[in-house]
C-alpha positions in Angstrom: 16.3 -8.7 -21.7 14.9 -5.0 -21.0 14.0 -2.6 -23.9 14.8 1.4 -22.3 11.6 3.2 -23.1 11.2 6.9 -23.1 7.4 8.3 -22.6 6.3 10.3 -24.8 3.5 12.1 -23.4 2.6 15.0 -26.3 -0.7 14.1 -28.2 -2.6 12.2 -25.3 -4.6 12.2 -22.4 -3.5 12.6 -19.3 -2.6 9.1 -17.1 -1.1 8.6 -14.0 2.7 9.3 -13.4 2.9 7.0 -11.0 1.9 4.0 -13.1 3.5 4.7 -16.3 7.5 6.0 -14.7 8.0 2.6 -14.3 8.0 2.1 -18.4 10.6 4.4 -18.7 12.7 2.0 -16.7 14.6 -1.5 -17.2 11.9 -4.0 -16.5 13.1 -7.4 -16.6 11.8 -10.0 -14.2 15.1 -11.0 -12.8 15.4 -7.3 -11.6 12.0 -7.2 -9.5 13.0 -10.4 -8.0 16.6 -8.4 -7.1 14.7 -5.2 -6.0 12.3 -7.4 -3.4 15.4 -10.1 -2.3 18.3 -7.8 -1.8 16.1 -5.4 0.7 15.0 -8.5 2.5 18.2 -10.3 3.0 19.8 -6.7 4.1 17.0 -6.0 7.0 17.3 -9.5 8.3 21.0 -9.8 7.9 22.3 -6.1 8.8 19.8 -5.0 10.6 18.6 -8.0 12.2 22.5 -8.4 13.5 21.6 -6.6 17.1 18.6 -8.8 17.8 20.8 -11.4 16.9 22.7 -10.6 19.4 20.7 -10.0 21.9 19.6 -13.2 21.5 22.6 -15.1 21.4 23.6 -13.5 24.9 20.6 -14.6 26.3 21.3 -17.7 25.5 25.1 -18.4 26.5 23.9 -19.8 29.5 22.6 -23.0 27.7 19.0 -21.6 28.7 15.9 -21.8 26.0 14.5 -18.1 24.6 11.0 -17.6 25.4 9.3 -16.8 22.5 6.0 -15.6 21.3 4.8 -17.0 18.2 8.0 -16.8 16.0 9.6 -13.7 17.9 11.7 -13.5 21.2 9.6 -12.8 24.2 11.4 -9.6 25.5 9.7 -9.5 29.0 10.7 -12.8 29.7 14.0 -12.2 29.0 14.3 -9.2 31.5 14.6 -7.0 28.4 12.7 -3.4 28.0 9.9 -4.0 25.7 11.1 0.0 24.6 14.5 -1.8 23.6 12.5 -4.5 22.0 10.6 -2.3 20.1 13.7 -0.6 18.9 15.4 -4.2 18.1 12.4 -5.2 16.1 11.9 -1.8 13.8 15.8 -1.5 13.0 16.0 -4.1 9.9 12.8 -1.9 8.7 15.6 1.0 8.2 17.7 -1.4 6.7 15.4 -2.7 4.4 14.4 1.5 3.5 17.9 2.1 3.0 18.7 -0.7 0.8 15.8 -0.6 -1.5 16.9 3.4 -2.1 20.2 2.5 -2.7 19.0 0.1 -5.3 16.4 1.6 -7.6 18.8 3.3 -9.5 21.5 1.1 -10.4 18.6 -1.8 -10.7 16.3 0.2 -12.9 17.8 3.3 -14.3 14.8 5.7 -12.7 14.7 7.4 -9.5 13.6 6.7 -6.1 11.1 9.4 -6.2 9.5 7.6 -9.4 8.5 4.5 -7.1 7.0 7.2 -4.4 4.6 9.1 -6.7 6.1 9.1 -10.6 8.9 11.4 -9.6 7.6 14.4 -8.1 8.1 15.9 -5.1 7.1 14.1 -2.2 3.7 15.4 -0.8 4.2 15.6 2.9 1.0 17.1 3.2 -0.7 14.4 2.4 1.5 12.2 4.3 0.4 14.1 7.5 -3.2 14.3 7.0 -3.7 10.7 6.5 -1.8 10.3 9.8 -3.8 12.8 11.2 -7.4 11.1 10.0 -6.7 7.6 10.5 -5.8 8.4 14.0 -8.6 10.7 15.1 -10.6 7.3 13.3 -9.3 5.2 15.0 -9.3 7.0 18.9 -13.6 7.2 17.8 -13.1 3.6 17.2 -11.2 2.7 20.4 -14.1 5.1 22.3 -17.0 2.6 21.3 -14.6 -0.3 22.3 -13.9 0.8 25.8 -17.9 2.2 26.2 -19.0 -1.3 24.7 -16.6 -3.8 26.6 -14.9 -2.0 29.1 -14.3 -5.5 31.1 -11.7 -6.5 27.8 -9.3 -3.5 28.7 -7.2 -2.8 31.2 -4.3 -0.2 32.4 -1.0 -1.5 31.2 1.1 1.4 31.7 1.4 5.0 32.8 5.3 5.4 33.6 7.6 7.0 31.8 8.3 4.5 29.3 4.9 5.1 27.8 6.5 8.8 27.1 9.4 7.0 25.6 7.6 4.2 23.5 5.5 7.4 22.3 8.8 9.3 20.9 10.5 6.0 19.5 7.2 5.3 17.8 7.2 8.7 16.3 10.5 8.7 14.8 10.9 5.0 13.7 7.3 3.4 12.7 7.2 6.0 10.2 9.8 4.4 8.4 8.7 0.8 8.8 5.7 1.8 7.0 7.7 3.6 4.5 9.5 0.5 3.8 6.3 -1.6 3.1 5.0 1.3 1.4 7.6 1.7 -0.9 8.1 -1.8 -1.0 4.2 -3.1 -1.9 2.1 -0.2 -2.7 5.0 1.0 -5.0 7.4 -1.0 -6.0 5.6 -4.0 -6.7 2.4 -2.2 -7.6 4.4 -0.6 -10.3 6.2 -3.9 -11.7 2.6 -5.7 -12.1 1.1 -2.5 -13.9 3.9 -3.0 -16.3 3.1 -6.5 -16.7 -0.4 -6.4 -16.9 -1.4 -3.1 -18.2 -4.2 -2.4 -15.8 -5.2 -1.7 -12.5 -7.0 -4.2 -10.7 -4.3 -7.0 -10.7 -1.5 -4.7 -9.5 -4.3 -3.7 -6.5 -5.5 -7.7 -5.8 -1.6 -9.2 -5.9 0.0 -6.4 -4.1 -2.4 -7.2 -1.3 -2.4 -10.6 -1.2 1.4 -10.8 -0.6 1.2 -8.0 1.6 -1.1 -10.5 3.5 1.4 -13.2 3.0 4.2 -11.2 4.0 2.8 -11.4 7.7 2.5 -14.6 7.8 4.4 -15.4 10.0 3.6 -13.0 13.0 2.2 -14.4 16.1 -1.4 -13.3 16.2 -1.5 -15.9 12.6 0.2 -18.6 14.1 -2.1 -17.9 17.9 -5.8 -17.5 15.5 -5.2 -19.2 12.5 -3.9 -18.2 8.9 -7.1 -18.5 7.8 -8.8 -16.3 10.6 -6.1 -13.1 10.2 -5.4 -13.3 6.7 -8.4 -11.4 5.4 -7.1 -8.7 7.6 -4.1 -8.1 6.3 -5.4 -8.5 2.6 -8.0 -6.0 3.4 -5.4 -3.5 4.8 -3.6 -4.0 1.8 -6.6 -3.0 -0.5 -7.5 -0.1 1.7 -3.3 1.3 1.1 -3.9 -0.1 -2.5 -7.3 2.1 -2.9 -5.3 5.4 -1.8 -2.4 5.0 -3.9 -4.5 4.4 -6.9 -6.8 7.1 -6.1 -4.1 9.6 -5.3 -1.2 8.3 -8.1 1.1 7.8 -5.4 2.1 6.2 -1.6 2.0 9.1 0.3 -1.7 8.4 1.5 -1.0 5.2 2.2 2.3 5.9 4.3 1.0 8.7 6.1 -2.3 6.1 7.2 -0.4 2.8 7.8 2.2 4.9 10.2 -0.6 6.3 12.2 -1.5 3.1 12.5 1.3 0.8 13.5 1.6 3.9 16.1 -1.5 3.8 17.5 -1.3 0.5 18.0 2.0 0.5 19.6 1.4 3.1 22.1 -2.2 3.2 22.9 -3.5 -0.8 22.5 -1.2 -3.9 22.8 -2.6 -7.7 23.1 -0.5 -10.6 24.3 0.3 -11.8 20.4 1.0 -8.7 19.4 3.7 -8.7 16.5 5.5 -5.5 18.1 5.4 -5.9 21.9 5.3 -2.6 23.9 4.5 -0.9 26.8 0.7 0.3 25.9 -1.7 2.8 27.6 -4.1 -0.3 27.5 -3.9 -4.2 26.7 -7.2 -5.9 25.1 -7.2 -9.1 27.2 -9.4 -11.1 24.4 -9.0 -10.3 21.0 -11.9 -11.8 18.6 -10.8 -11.7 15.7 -13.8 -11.3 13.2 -15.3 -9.4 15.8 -12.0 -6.9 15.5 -12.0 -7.4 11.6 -15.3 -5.6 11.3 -14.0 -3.0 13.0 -11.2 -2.2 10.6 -13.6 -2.5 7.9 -16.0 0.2 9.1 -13.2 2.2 10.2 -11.2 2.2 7.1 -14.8 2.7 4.9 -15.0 6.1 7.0 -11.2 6.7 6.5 -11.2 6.5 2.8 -15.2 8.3 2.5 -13.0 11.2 4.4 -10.1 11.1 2.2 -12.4 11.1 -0.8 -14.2 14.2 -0.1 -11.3 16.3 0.5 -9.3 15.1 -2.3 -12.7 15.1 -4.2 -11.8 11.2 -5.9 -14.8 10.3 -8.6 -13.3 8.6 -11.4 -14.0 4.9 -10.1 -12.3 3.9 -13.0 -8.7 4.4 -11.3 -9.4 0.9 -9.5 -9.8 -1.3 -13.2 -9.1 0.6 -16.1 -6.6 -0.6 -18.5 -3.4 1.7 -18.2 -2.7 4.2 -21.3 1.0 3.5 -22.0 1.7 7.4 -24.3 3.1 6.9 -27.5 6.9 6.3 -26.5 9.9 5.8 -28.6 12.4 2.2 -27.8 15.8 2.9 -28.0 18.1 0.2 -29.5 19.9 0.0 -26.6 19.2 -3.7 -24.8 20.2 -4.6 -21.8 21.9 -8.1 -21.9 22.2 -8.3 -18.3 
């Protein structure tokens, strides 16, 4: 049952757009569950079709698909790791494409609400969180060559290092939109309503962001246990910029720059997303490489701070002010 709320913001304080749109929405639990299944079961069923295919005609011969962890092992199969790539990010678009389709119809508010409350999309911001994480993260990858230059070597300086770098440009972008939207706002958005307050949407958001990799192959190579808190942690650090900034476009802009540095500057051999790299890390330690992220992201976020000039702590915990608001009659017996 969904009650169609209006906010009413005259008469009070100001609170965040982002986390109060989603009250002007239908809210019913059955429709979260709808707006998280229907995205998944399109990436993996649409766009995981040419992978699927891939796969299948590797295997008409009757012979076994090498795999890596729980994904196909492209180089083995005499397949580009640029087409790989490509294979792998599609059902990301999918997913994207679905969700937008979706919010609509499934909620009765706007696509732009789950981005930032419904105003325009900040691009800005988008691009200098690219821009910072990466010039973070090169100073990071510095100190790791300088400090153990024996667990790095050349993987690639053809041409397909020029390609990988102009596929990751135009498509990570969106995989990170996808878990963006998907985690930092969707879902962020649908425990705010439930819980009225800040810290819950930040903690569960992140822990089944963590979840949701799972099953990639550097958890299944180092243990859940061991790669979990990494992925948790990312998903506080995205959590922490969306809360801070009352929207995803932060968070976007840093976990694109990411994905993409990863992709085309530093690949390991359980790598979720297998490419062509600059340089492969032949041993990965993995507490070792969690510290790293933790220092890196601490300077991300201090940087992020001081230009955006964040103070009000508060934005992490505080209960949210839902405006005096009137409830239509209108119930939604679907």
């Amino acid at each position: 049952m969904d009650v169609n709320e209006t906010i009413n913001t005259t008469g009070t304080r100001s609170e965040s757009l982002f986390l109060t749109a989603p009250f002007s929405g239908k809210n019913s639990f059955w429709r979260y569950c709808t707006g998280v299944i229907v995205p998944f079961l399109a990436a993996n069923l649409i766009g995981g079709l040419p992978l699927a295919a891939v796969i299948i005609a590797g295997s008409l011969d009757g012979s076994v698909i090498p795999q890596k962890g729980t994904m196909p092992d492209f180089e083995a199969m005499g397949i580009s790791l640029n087409v790989g790539f490509v294979l792998n990010v599609i059902p990301f678009l999918v997913g994207l494409l679905a969700f937008i389709l979706l919010v609509k119809p499934l909620h009765n508010r706007t696509f732009g609400t789950v981005v930032n409350g419904g105003r325009r999309i900040r691009w800005g911001r988008m691009m200098f969180a690219a821009v910072a994480w990466i010039a973070v993260s090169a100073l990071y990858l510095i100190y790791a060559l300088k400090s153990d230059p024996g667990n790095f070597r050349i993987n690639n300086t053809s041409n397909s290092l020029i390609i990988l770098a102009l596929l990751a440009l135009i498509l990570i972008p969106f995989q990170a939109a996808f878990e963006e939207v998907l985690f930092r706002g969707y879902l962020m958005q649908g425990f705010a309503v439930l819980a009225r307050n800040r810290w819950i949407p930040v903690l569960s958001t992140s822990i089944l962001f963590g979840l949701m990799h799972g099953l990639n192959p550097e958890v299944i190579q180092y243990g859940f246990l061991t790669m979990m808190p990494q992925y948790i942690f990312f998903g506080i650090v995205f959590a922490v910029l969306t809360m801070f900034d009352d929207g995803i476009e932060l968070a976007i802009g840093a976990h694109a720059a990411n994905n993409i540095f990863l992709s085309v500057l530093v690949t390991h051999e359980d790598m979720a997303l297998q490419t062509p790299a600059l340089y492969e890390q032949v041993q990965i330690y993995p507490w070792k490489d969690f510290g790293g992220l933790v220092v890196q992201s601490l300077i991300f976020i201090t940087i992020i701070a001081l230009v955006f000039k964040w103070k009000d702590i508060r934005k992490l915990y505080a209960r949210i002010i839902t405006p005096a608001r009137e409830v239509s009659d209108a119930i939604d017996a679907g």
